[in-house]
C-alpha positions in Angstrom: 1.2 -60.7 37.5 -2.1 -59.0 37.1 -0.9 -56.0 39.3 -3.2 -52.8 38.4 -2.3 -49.1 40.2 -5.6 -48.1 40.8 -4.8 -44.4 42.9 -1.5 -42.2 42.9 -1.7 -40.0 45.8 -5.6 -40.8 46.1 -5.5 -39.3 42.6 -7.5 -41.4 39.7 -5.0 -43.4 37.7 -7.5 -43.9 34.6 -6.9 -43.5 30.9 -9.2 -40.2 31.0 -7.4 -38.5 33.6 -3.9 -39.2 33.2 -2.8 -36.2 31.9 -4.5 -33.8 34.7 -3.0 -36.8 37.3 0.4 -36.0 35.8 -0.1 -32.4 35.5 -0.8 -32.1 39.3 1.5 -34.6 40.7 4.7 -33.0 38.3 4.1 -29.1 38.4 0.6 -28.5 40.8 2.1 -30.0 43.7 5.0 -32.4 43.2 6.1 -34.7 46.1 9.0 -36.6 47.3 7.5 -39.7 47.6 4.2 -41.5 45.8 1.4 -43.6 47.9 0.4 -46.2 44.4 -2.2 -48.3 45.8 -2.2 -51.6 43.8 -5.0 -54.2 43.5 -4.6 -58.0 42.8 -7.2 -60.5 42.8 -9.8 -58.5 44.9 -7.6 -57.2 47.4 -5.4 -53.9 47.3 -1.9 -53.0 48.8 -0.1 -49.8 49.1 3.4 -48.8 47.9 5.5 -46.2 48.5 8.0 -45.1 45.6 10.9 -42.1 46.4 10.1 -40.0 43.8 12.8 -36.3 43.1 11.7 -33.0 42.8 12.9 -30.0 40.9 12.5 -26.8 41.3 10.9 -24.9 38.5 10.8 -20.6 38.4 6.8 -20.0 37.8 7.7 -19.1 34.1 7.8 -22.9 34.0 4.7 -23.8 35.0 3.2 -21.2 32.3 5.3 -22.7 29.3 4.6 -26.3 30.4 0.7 -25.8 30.8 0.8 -23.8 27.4 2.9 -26.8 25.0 2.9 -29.9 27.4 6.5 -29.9 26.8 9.8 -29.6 29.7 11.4 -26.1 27.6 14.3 -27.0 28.9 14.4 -30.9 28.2 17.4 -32.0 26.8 15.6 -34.4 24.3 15.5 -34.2 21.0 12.0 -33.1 19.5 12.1 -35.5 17.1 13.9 -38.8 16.3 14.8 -40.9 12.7 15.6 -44.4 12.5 16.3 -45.6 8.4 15.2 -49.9 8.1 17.4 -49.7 4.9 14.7 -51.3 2.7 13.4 -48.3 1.8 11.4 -47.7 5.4 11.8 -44.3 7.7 10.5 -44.2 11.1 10.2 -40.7 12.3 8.9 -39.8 16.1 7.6 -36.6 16.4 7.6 -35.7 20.1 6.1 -32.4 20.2 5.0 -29.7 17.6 5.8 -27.0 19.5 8.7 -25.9 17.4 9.0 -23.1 14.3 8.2 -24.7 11.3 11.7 -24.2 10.2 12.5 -27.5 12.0 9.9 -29.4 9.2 12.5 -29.0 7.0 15.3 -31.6 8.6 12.3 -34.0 9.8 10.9 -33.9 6.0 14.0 -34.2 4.0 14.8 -37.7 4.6 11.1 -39.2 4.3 10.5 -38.0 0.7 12.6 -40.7 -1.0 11.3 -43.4 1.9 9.0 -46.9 0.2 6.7 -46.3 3.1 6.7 -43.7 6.5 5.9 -45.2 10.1 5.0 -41.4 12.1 4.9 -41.9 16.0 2.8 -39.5 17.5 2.7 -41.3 20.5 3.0 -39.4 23.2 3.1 -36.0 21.3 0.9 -33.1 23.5 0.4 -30.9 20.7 2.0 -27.8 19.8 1.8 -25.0 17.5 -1.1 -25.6 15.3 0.6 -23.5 12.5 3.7 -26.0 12.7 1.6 -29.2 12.8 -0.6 -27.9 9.5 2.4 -27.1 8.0 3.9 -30.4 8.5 0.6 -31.8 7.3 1.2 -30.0 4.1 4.4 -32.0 3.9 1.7 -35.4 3.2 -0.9 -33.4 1.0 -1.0 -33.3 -2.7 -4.3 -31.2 -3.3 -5.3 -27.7 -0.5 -7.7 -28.7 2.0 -9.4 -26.9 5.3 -8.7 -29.2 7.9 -10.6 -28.0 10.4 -12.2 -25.0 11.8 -11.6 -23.0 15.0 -14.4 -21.6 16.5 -14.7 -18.6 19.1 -16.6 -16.3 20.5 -17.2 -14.1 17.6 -15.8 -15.5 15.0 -14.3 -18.7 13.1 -11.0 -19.1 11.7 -10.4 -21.8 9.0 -7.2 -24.0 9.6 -5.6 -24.7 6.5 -3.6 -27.1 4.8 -1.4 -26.2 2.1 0.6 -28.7 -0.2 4.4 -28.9 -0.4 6.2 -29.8 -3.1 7.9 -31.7 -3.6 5.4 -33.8 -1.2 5.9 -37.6 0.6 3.8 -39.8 -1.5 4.9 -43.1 0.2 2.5 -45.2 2.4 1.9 -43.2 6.1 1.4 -45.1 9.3 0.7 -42.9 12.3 1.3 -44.3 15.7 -1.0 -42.8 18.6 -2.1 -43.5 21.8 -4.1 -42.0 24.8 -0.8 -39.3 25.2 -1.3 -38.2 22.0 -3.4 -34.6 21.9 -4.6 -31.2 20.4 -2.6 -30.9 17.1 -1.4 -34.5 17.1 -4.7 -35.9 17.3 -6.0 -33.4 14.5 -3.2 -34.9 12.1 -4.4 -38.4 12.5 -7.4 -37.9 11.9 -7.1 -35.4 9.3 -5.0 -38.3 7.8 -7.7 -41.1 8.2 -10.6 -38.7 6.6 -8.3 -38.5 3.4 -7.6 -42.0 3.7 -3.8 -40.8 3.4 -2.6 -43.3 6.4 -3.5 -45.9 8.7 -3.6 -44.9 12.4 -2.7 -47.7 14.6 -2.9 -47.8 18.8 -4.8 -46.4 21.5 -7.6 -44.1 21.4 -6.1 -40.2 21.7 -6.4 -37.9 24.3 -9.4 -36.1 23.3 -7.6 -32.6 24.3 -8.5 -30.6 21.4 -9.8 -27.2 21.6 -7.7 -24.4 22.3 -7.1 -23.1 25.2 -5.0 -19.8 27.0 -3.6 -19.2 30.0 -4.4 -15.9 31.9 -2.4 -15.4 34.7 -0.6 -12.8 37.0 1.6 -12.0 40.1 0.0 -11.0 43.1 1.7 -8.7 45.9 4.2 -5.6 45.1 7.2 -6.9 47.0 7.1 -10.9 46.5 4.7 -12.2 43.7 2.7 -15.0 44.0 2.2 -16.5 40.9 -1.4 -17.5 39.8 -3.2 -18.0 36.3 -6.4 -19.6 35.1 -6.7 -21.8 32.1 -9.2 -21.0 30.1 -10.7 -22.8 26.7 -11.0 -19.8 23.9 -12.0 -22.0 20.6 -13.5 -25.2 20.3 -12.1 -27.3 17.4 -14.2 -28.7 14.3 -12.5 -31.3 12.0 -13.8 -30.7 8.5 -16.3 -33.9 8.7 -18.3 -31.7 10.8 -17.4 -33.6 13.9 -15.4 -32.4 17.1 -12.4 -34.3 18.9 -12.9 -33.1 22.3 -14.0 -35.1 24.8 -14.0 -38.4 21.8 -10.5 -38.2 21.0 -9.5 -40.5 17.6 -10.2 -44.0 17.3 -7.4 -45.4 15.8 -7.6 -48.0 12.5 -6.1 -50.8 14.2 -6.4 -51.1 18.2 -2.9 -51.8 19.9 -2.2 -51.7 23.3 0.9 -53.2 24.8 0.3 -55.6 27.8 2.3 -55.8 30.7 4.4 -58.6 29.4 5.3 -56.2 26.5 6.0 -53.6 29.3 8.2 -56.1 31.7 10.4 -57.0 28.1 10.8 -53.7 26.7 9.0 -54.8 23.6 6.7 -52.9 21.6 3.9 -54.3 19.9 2.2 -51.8 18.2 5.8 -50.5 16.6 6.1 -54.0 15.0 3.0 -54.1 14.0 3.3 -50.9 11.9 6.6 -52.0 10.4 5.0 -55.6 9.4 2.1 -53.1 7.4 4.5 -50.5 5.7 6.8 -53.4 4.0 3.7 -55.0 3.1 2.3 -51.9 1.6 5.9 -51.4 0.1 6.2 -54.5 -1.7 
């Protein structure tokens, strides 16, 4: 009770960094056991945990760093769950998909009372796919942000679909949620379209590349560099990066939440949209 993992490998467990902590301990240099140092009450203890690791060909280190996303993951990108009072739940896991997938996630929500969205957890994606998806809330154009390069600037678009959802949206984020998922909620609070509920975002906005190539003419090594080529400005003028979005309403499970397999912040958006329904 009161357990906190402070260090994973020596590695800083903190909100800010647990993406590049996960990055490096699940594709840099995975191992076959963890060292999590835990802290109670002033003092600190150290526990191993067996951990498995799979081999990945280099093309998978490229395609993960690029979407965030396992390619070859057998899970579904994206889930539905119907209340039957007129309610849809849809979690979005990833928008790194052809837009051609928005149609089966947006059929079912345009006759939904109210939409819960879960973002939670959701890296990012395709930008194209997630403006496109956007389009699927919008009733009126709108430039939802601007990407900025060296040279140039490239407005992002949003363009309205119709026929459009016009029931009451509730996005679920929390400090997973980055790049294009972020830029959707907070597109979505500017417009005062939905409510954004959970923890603050990842703050992993601007767009970056990766550069890489073998080295050696017989046995390649493979090495690349990751390199930030635009820098992202929402149409209020403001930029994400390093601020991530503060949600409308803090949640945050607890660790009793965690221990019972309950979630807080789910419950909390479903108790809104039948409000806002009724």
């Amino acid at each position: 009770m009161g357990d906190q993992i402070v260090p994973v490998n020596r590695l800083n467990a903190a909100p800010q960094t647990f993406f590049q902590m996960m990055r490096y301990l699940t594709v840099l240099d995975p191992r076959v056991e963890l060292d999590l140092e835990i802290a109670d009450n002033g003092s600190t203890r150290t526990v191993k945990v067996p951990a498995t690791v799979v081999p990945q060909p280099p093309q998978y280190f490229f395609s993960y760093i690029e979407t965030g996303r396992d390619r070859d993951s057998q899970d579904r990108l994206y889930d539905f769950k119907n209340y039957d009072d007129g309610l849809q739940y849809v979690r979005v896991r990833t928008f790194a998909m052809p837009s051609t997938e928005l149609v089966a996630i947006a059929k079912p929500l345009r006759g939904a009372k109210a939409v819960i969205l879960d973002l939670r957890g959701n890296g990012g994606g395709m930008a194209s796919t997630m403006l496109d998806f956007a389009g699927q809330f919008a009733a009126e154009p709108f430039q939802m942000a601007t990407s900025v390069s060296r040279g140039k600037s490239q407005p992002m678009r949003v363009r309205p679909l119709n026929p459009h959802i016009t029931a009451p949206l509730y996005v679920l984020v929390d400090s997973a949620s980055a790049s294009a998922s972020e830029m959707f909620a907070r597109s979505m609070q500017l417009h005062k379209r939905g409510v954004v509920l959970g923890d603050r975002t990842s703050g992993r906005v601007n767009s970056a590349q990766f550069f890489w190539q073998p080295i050696g003419s017989w046995e390649g090594i493979e090495f690349g560099t990751e390199i930030a080529v635009s820098k992202i400005v929402m149409e209020d003028g403001k930029e994400l990066e390093g601020r991530g979005v503060t949600p409308d309403e803090l949640c945050v499970p607890q660790a009793a939440d965690l221990r019972s397999e309950k979630d807080p912040c789910l419950d909390r958006a479903i108790s809104m949209a039948r409000a806002a329904k009724n």
